[in-house]
Structures are given as structure tokens and as C-alpha cells.
C-alpha positions in Angstrom: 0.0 0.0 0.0 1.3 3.6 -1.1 2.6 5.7 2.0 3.1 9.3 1.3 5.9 9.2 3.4 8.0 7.8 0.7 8.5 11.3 -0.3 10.4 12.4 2.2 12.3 9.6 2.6 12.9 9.9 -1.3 14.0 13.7 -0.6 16.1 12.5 2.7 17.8 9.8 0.6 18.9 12.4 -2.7 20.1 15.1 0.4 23.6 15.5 -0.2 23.7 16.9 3.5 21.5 14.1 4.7 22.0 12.9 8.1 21.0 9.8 9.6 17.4 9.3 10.0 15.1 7.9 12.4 11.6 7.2 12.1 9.4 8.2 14.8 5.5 6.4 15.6 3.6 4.1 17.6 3.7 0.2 17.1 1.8 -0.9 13.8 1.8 2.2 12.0 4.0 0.7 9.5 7.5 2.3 10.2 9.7 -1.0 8.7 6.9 -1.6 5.9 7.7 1.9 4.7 10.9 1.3 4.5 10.6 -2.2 2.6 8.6 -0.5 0.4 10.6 2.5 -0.5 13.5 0.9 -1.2 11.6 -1.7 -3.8 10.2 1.0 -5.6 13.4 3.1 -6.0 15.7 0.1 -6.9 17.7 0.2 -3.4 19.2 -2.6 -1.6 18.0 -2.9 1.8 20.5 -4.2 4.5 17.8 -4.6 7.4 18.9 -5.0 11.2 16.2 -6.2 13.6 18.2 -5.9 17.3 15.5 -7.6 18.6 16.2 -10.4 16.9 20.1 -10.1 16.1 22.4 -8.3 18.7 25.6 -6.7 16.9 28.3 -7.2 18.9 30.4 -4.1 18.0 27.5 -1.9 19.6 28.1 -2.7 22.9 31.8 -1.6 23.6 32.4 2.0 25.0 34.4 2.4 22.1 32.6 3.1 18.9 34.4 1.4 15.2 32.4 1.4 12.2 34.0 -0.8 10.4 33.8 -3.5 13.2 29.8 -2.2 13.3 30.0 -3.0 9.4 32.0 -6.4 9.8 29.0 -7.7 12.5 25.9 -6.4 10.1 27.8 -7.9 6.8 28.5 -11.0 8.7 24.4 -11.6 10.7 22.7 -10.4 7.1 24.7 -12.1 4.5 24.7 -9.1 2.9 28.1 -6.6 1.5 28.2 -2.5 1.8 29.3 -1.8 -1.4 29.7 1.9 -3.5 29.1 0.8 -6.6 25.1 0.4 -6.4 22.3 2.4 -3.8 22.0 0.7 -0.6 20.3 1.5 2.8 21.1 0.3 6.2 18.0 0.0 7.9 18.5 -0.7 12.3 15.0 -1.6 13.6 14.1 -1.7 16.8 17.2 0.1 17.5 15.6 0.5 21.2 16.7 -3.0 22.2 20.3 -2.3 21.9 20.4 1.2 23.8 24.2 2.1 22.6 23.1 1.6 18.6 22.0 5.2 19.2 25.5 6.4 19.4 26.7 4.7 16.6 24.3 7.4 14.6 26.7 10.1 15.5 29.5 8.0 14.1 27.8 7.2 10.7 27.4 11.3 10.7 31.1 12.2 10.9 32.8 9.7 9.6 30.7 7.7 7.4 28.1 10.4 5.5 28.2 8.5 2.7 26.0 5.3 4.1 22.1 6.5 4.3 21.0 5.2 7.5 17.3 4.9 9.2 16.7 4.0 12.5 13.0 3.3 14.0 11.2 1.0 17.2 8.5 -0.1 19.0 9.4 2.0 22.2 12.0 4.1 20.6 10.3 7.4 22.0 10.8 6.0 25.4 14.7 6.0 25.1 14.6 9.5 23.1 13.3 11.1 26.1 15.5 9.5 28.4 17.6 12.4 29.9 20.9 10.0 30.7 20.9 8.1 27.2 23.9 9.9 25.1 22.2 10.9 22.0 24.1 12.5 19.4 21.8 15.9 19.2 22.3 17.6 15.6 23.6 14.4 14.1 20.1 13.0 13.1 16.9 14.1 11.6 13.5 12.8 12.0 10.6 11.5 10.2 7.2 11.3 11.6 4.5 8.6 10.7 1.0 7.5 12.0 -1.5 5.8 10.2 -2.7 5.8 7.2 -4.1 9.1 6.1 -7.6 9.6 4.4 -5.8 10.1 1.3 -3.7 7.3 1.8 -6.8 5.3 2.6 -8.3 6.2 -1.0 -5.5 5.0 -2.8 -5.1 2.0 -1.1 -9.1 1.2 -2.0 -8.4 1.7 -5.7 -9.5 5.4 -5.4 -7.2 7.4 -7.4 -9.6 9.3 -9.5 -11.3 10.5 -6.1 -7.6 11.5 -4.4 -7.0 13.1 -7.8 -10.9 15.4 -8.1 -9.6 16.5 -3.9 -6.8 18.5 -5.1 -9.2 20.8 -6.1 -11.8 21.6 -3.1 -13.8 24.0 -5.0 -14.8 21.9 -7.7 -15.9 19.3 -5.2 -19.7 19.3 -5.6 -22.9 17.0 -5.9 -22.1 12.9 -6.3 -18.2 13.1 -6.1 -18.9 15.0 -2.5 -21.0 12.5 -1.4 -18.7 9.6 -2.8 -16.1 11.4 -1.2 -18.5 11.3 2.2 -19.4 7.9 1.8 -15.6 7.2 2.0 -15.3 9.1 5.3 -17.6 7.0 6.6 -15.8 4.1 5.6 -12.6 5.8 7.8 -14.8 6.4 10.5 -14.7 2.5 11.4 -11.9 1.3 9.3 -9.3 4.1 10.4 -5.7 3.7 8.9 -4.2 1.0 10.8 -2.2 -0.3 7.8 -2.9 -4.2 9.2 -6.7 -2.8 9.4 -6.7 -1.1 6.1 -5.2 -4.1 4.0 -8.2 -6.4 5.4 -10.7 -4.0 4.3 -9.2 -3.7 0.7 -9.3 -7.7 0.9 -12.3 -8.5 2.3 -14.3 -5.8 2.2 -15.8 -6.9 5.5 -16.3 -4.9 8.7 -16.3 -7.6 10.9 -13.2 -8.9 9.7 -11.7 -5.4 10.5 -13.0 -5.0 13.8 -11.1 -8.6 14.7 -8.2 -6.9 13.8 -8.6 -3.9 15.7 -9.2 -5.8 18.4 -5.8 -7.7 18.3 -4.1 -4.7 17.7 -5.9 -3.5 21.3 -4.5 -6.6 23.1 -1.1 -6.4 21.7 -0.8 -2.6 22.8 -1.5 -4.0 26.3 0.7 -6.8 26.4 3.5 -4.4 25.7 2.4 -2.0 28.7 4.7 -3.8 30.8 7.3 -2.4 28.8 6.2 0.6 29.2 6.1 1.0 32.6 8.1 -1.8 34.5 6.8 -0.6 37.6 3.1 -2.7 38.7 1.5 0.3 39.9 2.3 2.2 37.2 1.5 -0.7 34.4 -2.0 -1.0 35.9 -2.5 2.6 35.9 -1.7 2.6 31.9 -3.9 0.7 31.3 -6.7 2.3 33.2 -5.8 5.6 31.3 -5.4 3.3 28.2 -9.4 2.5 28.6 -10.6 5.6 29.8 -9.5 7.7 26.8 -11.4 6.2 23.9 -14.9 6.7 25.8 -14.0 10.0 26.6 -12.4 11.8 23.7 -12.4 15.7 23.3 -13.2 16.1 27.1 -11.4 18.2 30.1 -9.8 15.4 31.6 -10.1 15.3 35.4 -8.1 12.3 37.2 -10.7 11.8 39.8 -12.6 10.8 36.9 -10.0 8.1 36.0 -9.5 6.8 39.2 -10.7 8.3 42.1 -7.9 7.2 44.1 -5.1 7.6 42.7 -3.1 10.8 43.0 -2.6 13.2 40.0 0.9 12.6 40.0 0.9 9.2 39.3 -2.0 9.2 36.7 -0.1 12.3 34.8 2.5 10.3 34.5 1.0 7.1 33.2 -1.0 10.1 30.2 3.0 10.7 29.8 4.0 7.5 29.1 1.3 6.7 26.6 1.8 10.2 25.0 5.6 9.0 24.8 4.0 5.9 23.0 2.3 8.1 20.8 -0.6 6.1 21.7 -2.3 9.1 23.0 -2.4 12.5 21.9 -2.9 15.2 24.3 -4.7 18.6 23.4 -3.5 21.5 25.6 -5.5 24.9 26.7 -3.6 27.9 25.2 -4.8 31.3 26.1 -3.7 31.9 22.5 -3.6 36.2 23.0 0.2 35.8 21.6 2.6 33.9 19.4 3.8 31.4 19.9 0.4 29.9 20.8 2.7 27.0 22.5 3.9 29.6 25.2 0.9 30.2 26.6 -0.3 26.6 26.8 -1.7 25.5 30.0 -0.5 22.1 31.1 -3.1 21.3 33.8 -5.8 22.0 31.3 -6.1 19.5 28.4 -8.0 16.5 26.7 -6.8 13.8 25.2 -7.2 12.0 21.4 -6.1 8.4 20.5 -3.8 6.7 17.9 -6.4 6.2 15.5 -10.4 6.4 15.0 -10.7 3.0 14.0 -9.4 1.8 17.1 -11.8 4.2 18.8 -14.5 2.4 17.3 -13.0 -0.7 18.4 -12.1 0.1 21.7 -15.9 1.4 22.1 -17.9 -1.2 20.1 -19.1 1.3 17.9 -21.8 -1.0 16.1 -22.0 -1.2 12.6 -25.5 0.1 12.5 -24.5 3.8 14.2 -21.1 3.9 11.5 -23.5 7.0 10.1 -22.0 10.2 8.7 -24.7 12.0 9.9 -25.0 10.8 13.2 -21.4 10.7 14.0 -20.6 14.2 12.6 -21.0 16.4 15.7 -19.2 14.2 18.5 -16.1 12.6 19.5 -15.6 10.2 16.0 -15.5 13.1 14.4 -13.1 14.9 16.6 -10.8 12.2 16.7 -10.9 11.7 12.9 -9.5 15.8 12.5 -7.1 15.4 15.8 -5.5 12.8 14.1 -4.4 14.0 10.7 -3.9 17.7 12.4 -1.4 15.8 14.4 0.3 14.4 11.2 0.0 16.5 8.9 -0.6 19.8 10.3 1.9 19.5 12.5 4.8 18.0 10.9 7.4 18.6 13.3 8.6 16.1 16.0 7.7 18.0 18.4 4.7 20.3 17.8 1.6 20.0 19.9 -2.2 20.4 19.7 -3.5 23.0 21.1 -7.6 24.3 21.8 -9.7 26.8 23.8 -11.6 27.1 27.0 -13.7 29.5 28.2 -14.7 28.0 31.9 -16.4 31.1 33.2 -19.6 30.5 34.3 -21.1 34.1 32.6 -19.6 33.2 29.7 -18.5 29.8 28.7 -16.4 29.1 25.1 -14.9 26.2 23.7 -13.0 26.1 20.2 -12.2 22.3 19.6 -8.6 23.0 18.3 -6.4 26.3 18.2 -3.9 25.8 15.1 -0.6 28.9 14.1 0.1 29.0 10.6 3.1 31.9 10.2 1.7 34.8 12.5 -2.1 33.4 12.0 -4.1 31.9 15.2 -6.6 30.0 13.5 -9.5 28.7 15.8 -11.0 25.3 14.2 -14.4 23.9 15.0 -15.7 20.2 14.3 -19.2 20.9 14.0 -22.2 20.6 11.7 -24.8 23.4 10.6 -24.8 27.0 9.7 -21.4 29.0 10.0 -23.4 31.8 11.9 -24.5 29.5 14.7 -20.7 28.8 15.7 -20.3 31.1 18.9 -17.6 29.8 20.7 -16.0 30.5 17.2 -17.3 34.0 16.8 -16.1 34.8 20.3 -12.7 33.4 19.6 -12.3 35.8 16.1 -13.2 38.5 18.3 -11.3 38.5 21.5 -8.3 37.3 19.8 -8.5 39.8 16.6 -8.4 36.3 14.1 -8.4 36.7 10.5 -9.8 33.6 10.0 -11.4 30.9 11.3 -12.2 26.8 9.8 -15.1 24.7 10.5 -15.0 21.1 9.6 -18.1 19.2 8.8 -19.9 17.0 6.0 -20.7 20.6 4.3 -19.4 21.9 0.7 -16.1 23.6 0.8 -16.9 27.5 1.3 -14.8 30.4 2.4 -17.1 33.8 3.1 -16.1 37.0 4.8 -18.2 37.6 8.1 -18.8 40.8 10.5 -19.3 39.1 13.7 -21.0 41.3 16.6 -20.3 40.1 19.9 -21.8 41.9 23.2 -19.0 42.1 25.6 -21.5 43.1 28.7 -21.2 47.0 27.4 -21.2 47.4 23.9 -21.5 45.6 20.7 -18.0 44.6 19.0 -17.7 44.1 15.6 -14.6 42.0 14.0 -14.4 41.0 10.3 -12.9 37.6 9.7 -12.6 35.1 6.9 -14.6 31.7 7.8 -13.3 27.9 6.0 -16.2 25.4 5.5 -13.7 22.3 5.5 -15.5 19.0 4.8 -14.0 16.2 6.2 -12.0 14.6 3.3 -9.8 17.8 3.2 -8.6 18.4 6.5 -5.2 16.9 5.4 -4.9 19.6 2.9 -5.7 22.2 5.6 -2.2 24.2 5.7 -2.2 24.4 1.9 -5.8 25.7 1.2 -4.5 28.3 3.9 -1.7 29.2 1.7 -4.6 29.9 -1.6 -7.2 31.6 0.9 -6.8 35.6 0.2 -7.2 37.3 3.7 -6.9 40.8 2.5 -10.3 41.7 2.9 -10.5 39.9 6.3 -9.5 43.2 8.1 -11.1 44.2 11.6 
């Protein structure tokens, strides 16, 4: 199945400046299949290393040398480095030998010339160990999760519909509601590659859902890993159950379990966040840039991995998987967290980010806060008329927006709007561009933002 990942890892490999790369995501999202792939498609010998399986000797002495790191890896695979023909030296699960990492600095400086990638189960674990020696400017990174919608189409055969998205204005009558219909589909599917591949096979949801339901189990067998400690393991999974019923809510601990202090249970959210299991959504104020600085970390909800686990996890049954019933609550939510967090944010580290409002004279919630450049774009998930959205008005007008995005099953539209809000003493008025985004373009969200003319949007 077609990743769009193989892009960058297409411009990574023809870098003349490349540095070692490692890819970063939770287990199953297809991290070694990408790389399989890539390589058959662009004519490269792959030299794969699974230190899970096969320990190299050379990296564990203090003392890094290459060539003895070369020596073991010729000598387990069978396979020669050579110049003469394109080759990459995959490590994976480079977690289960801790001082691999350091070996990346080495191929850096002294051997440039040998395109490396690096990935793992539990890899973000040792990344965020503080006392691991990890050679800091040496590497880059590339970030995968599921499957995207897009990626989803293709996979189904759909190239003429991922070709007719390009353009979201166009987009009208049956190819919108094919283009719906496919959402759906998502909706219950979601882009678990092992998911995806039994849908394009079988075509049967039930034969999904098993799968997602494996998937479930084998994310908790590995908890253990995750958090050696008993307390701890038990408490990950707790958090591991709670989030799927309760997606796109304030999360309170007492809610999680009741007796249990906050410290503990913020840490077991940490380590699933680590796992990228989880993805947390943080308050901002959002009255400055950057919109990260004046995030509030005892204020946020929490997102999973991936919708069609949601609907797993939850027993969504196949009679609700409706467009139209599903449109205003948390499937939806979790089906726009989930490609904002791949492919809004791009970078390693960027976070979500929305809204709250928690005064009882005037309570606001905007379901994600996004900053494209000097923009703070508030984005709704949310059916009906663009003039009912209030927590999105108030947004545009206490925090001087330019525009504003609200994601439903609705045509694409962009309109200028004069919003009057009552402040308690006088009418405001604020002028800002409002995005009708229908589902299947949310991917494309940061490039429709680069076409959409806010010169009229003025306050």
C-alpha cells in the first residue's frame, strides 16, 4: 500500500547533506513496511537489522568502530556494503540495543556516505531518556501514524477520487457525497495499515473490527514495557481505557480513578503520549505567538492513535457507522485530531492545542487552536450554519483572528463575516474570513490556507 511518506524519505535519501534518519510512531503504523517498500520502488538494496532479533556485537563496547559495526551487520545479514550500487542500512528496533544510538553520531562524521534509518517499537521512550547519550544535531527525524484519508483512498483503488480532492472547489454534488461515503468508511476502518489491508481484501467490517481488536491486546501486552513498575503498568492501562470513551473532554483524574493521586496518573498520560498512543490537546490562552507559550499544562483533553481503534475500543456497532449521526461528536473529533497531528503538524515536536472559556457568565470552547506563520486559526468540528458557531465567533473577536475553519460534511466554502459580539457593554464588531472544510480535506488544511486571500478579512 502507497505511504506518502516515501516522499520524504525519497527527498532524505537524494540530500547531499542528509543525516541519519530515524523514524518516529507508535507500534503498527508501518514504520519497517515503509521502509521495505521504499526501497523496492526506488531500486535500493535494503541491508535490514532487527536488534531484537540479532544483537551486533560491535555496539556494545564504549568504544565506537564502524568498520567492526560494518564487519558484525555484513556478517548476521549475509549481505556486503558496497559503493558501486544504492543501498540502505535500515537498524530496527534500534531500542533494544540502547548504545546503537550512538553509533548514529558515528555514521554522521565519519561515514556520511551510508544513508542510515533508525526506527522501534518503544524508541520514543529511550529518546526522552535524559541520561541516554544521543548525538543531538547528528540525526533528523521523520514522523509517521496511520494511514491518512488520502492514503486510505488509494489503497481502496480510489485514485480518481484523491486526484478530483486536489481541487476543493470543484468538489460538488455525487463526487462529494462519494467522497462522504468514503469518510464514513474511515470512520470505522481508520488507517491502521494491518486494518486497512483487510478492508481492501475483504471488504468486510467484521473482519476489520477482529483486527482492531488484536491490535488493542497487543498494545497492552506491551504496557509492561512501558512502565516496569506494577502500579504504574496497571495505571496505563486504566488511562489506556478511559480515553477512547471519553475523547475531546477536560480530563479530570478523579474521573480516572478516584484514588489515585494526579501525579501518578499524569504520569501514566506521559507515558502513553511518549508511546504516541495518546495524543494530548492542551489549553492555550492563544492572545500571543507562539500559541505553545501560553499553553496550559493542567488543562487539556486527550485524542487516541487512531479512530478506527476508537471504534474498536468502544464497540461502535456497525449500524451507528452514520455520517450524519457521527458528525457532531467525538468520532468526528478524533478523525481531524488525528491528521492535524500528522499532517498539520509535521514537526517532531509540535503539539495540539484548543480553547476554553470556563467562566460560568460566559462559557467558550473552540475544539482545536492551530498557528500557521503569524495566524491563530481557531478550528471547530461541528455541523450546521457558519453563523451559529459562537464559541468560534467569540474566539475571532477577543483574539483579533483573520480567519477561522469549521470542519463538517458541508461543501467547501470560504465567506467573509462581520461578527457582533456583546462584551456586557457594547456591541463589538470584528471582520474575519470563515473555511467550510469538509471532512476529506482536512489533510490539505495548511495548503488551502496558503490559496485563501485574507486581505479583505481586516477588523
Amino acid at each position: 500500500m502507497k505511504r506518502l511518506a516515501e516522499n520524504s524519505l525519497l527527498e532524505w535519501f537524494e540530500n547531499e547533506n542528509r543525516m541519519p534518519l530515524i523514524i518516529r510512531g507508535a507500534r503498527q503504523v508501518g514504520k519497517s513496511t515503509l521502509v521495505k517498500n521504499f526501497c523496492k520502488n526506488n531500486d535500493i538494496e535494503l541491508i535490514e537489522i532487527n536488534l531484537e532479533k540479532l544483537k551486533v556485537p560491535a555496539l556494545e563496547l564504549d568504544n565506537i568502530d564502524l568498520n567492526r559495526v560494518l564487519s558484525d551487520i555484513e556478517a548476521l545479514t549475509r549481505k556486503e556494503f558496497r559503493s558501486d550500487i544504492k543501498q540502505i542500512l535500515f537498524i530496527d528496533e534500534i531500542q533494544a540495543q540502547p548504545k546503537a544510538l550512538r553509533s548514529l553520531r558515528y555514521f554522521f562524521e565519519e561515514m556520511p556516505e551510508i544513508p542510515v534509518i533508525a526506527a522501534g517499537s518503544l524508541l520514543d521512550f529511550l529518546l526522552n531518556d535524559k541520561k541516554m547519550d544521543f548525538p543531538v544535531g547528528r540525526v533528523s527525524y521523520l514522523k509517521l501514524g496511520p494511514m491518512s484519508f488520502t492514503e486510505f483512498l488509494l489503497a481502496m483503488g480510489e485514485e480518481l477520487l484523491v486526484k478530483k480532492m486536489k481541487d476543493p472547489q470543484k468538489i460538488q454534488g455525487s463526487l462529494h457525497d462519494e467522497l462522504l461515503k468514503q469518510v464514513q468508511n474511515y470512520f470505522f476502518v481508520g488507517g491502521m495499515p494491518k486494518a486497512v489491508l483487510t478492508f481492501q481484501k475483504t471488504k468486510k467490517l467484521t473482519a476489520v473490527r477482529k483486527i482492531q481488536k488484536d491490535l488493542i491486546e497487543s498494545y497492552k501486552d506491551d504496557f509492561i514495557k512501558y512502565a516496569k513498575k506494577e502500579k504504574i503498568h496497571l495505571l496505563v492501562n486504566t488511562v489506556f481505557d478511559f480515553a477512547p470513551f471519553n475523547l475531546g473532554k477536560k480530563v479530570k483524574y478523579s474521573e480516572i480513578y478516584s484514588d489515585v493521586k494526579a501525579l501518578e496518573l499524569r504520569k501514566a498520560i506521559e507515558l502513553l503520549s511518549f508511546a504516541r498512543i495518546l495524543i494530548p490537546v492542551h489549553h492555550t490562552n492563544a492572545s500571543g505567538l507562539p500559541i505553545s507559550s501560553q499553553k496550559d499544562n493542567k488543562i487539556f483533553k486527550l485524542f487516541f492513535l487512531d479512530v478506527g481503534l476508537v471504534s474498536a475500543a468502544t464497540d461502535l456497532p456497525f449500524e451507528d457507522l452514520n455520517l450524519k449521526s457521527l458528525m457532531d461528536g467525538p468520532i468526528a473529533e478524533q478523525f481531524v485530531s488525528q491528521h492535524l497531528n500528522y499532517h498539520f503538524n509535521t514537526q517532531i515536536h509540535e503539539e495540539l492545542f484548543y480553547w476554553l472559556k470556563d467562566k460560568s457568565s460566559a462559557k467558550a470552547e473552540v475544539d482545536f487552536v492551530l498557528q500557521s506563520g503569524k495566524l491563530i486559526i481557531p478550528l471547530e468540528v461541528k455541523s450546521g450554519s457558519l453563523l451559529k458557531m459562537k464559541s468560534l465567533h467569540q474566539f475571532c473577536v477577543d483574539k483579533s483572528s483573520k480567519i477561522g475553519v469549521v470542519v463538517s460534511e458541508n461543501f467547501f466554502k470560504a465567506a467573509d463575516f462581520n461578527f457582533k459580539i456583546y462584551d456586557g457593554c457594547k456591541n463589538i464588531n470584528h471582520n474575519a474570513k470563515l473555511l467550510q472544510l469538509p471532512f476529506y480535506q482536512i489533510e490539505h488544511l495548511k495548503e488551502i490556507l496558503g490559496k485563501i486571500d485574507l486581505a479583505e478579512s481586516k477588523s
